[in-house]
C-alpha positions, 0 to 999 in steps of 0.5 A: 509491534503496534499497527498502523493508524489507519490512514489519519494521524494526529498529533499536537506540539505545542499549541499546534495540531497536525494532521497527516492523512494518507486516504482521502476518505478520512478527509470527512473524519480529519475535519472533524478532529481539525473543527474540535481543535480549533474549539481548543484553541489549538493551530491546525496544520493538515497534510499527506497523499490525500491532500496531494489533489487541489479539489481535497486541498479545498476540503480543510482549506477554510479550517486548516493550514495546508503543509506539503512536508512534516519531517519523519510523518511516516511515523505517526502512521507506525512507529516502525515505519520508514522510507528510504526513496521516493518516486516510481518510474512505472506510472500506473495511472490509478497511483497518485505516487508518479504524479505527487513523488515523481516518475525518477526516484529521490534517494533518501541516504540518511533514512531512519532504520526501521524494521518496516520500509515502505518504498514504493518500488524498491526492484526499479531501484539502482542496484548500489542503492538497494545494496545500500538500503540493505548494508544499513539493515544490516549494519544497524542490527535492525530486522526488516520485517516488511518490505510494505509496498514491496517490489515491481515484476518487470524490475524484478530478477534473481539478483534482486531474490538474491539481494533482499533473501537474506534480511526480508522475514516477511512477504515478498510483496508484488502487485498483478495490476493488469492482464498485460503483466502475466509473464512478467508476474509469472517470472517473478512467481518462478523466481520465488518457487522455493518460499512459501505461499504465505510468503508471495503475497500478490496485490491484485487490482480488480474493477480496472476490468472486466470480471472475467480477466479479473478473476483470471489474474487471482486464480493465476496467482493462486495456480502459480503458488501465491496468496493473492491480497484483492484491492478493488478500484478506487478513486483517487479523490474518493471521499467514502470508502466506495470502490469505483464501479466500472464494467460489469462489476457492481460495488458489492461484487467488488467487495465481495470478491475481495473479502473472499479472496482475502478470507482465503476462503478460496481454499475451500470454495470458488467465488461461486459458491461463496454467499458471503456469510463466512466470517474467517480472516487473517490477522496476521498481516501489518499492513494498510488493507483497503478491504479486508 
């Protein structure tokens, strides 16, 4: 199965090239193939999350033609990808989903099977609709491989385990974004006892505070039986793949807290003791990684 683009696509029909970007930061990059395609002659048409914001809307205006939709432009990011909904109810205020897909969920019925389903929250979802994603699967014969932008603690209960267990081969995807989330993502991590570490892979936030709580949450996920994936802050309109340096973090504790806690070298050493020298990482996860 081939990965993902790395958050810029590109593609020509005809005599018009399209540009679909995912991440702000490979806006700068998006210019540049826009500038060689123009030279070719070619129409440029650009779009995706990173122009959701009028300010990087202005970065390829003066080169580009800005389009909010392309039909199916999740599959130039992987061709094994999909969606099935739209929106989050939760508004987490360092998500660009609730402002540029809405806080109620739009239900896509007619979604192309694929074996990677990146909704955004598929627990919030009504439980018919999750029954409905999965008799799909089901009765397409399709594998869900991933469930890539996975599920939300607080939605989360045995029904759901229950629901998804069956046609979900790979991890349980969840997020510990901030302190206040402890009981529910302890729930979650009880409810999911029986799976392998592996299996519970927890997206942890770090920068939005302190070090001290920030640690706490990666050693709490680790103590309560998962793996912890580190992501630190970023900012939404960020044009350089920096993390966004906030309380007593600096932009290399950051980093480096996130290549030790993605390394999985805390198996083997606390952040500590860690110098950043090692060099092991695990390539067997298929999904976007901001810092690996």
């Amino acid at each position: 199965m081939s990965g993902w683009v790395g958050g810029l696509a590109e593609w020509d029909d005809g005599d018009v090239t399209y540009l679909s970007i995912a991440f702000t930061w490979r806006i700068p990059e998006a210019y540049t193939r826009a500038l060689i395609a123009r030279a070719l002659g070619k129409r440029v048409i650009a779009g995706g999350p990173a122009l959701f914001q009028p300010s990087m809307k202005r970065e390829l205006e003066d080169i580009a033609e800005i389009a909010d939709r392309y039909p199916d432009a999740l599959a130039r990011h992987h061709p094994m990808a999909t969606i099935a909904s739209r929106g989050c109810p939760v508004g987490c205020g360092f998500c660009i989903v609730p402002a540029m897909e809405g806080r109620e969920f739009t239900l896509i019925p007619d979604f192309p099977v694929r074996p990677i389903l990146c909704d955004n929250n598929l627990s919030a979802l009504p439980v018919e609709y999750q029954q409905y994603i999965i008799d799909r699967y089901v009765g397409h014969g399709v594998p869900l491989l991933d469930a890539n932008s996975g599920f939300e603690p607080a939605a989360f209960d045995g029904g759901t385990y229950e629901r998804w267990k069956p046609i979900l081969r790979g991890p349980w995807r969840f997020a510990y974004d901030e302190s206040k989330e402890g009981e529910d993502v302890r729930k979650m991590m009880t409810i999911l006892a029986g799976e392998q570490a592996k299996r519970k892979r927890v997206y942890v936030l770090i920068g939005n505070e302190p070090f001290a709580e920030c640690m706490e949450r990666i050693e709490r996920v680790i103590a309560w039986g998962g793996e912890p994936h580190v992501q630190p802050l970023m900012k939404l309109v960020a044009l350089e793949k920096e993390p966004h340096v906030r309380h007593d973090w600096t932009a290399d504790k950051l980093k480096r807290v996130a290549r030790w806690a993605n390394r999985r070298i805390w198996r083997y050493a606390p952040f500590s003791e860690y110098d950043g020298s090692v060099k092991t990482r695990d390539t067997n996860d298929d999904q976007q990684e901001l810092f690996a």
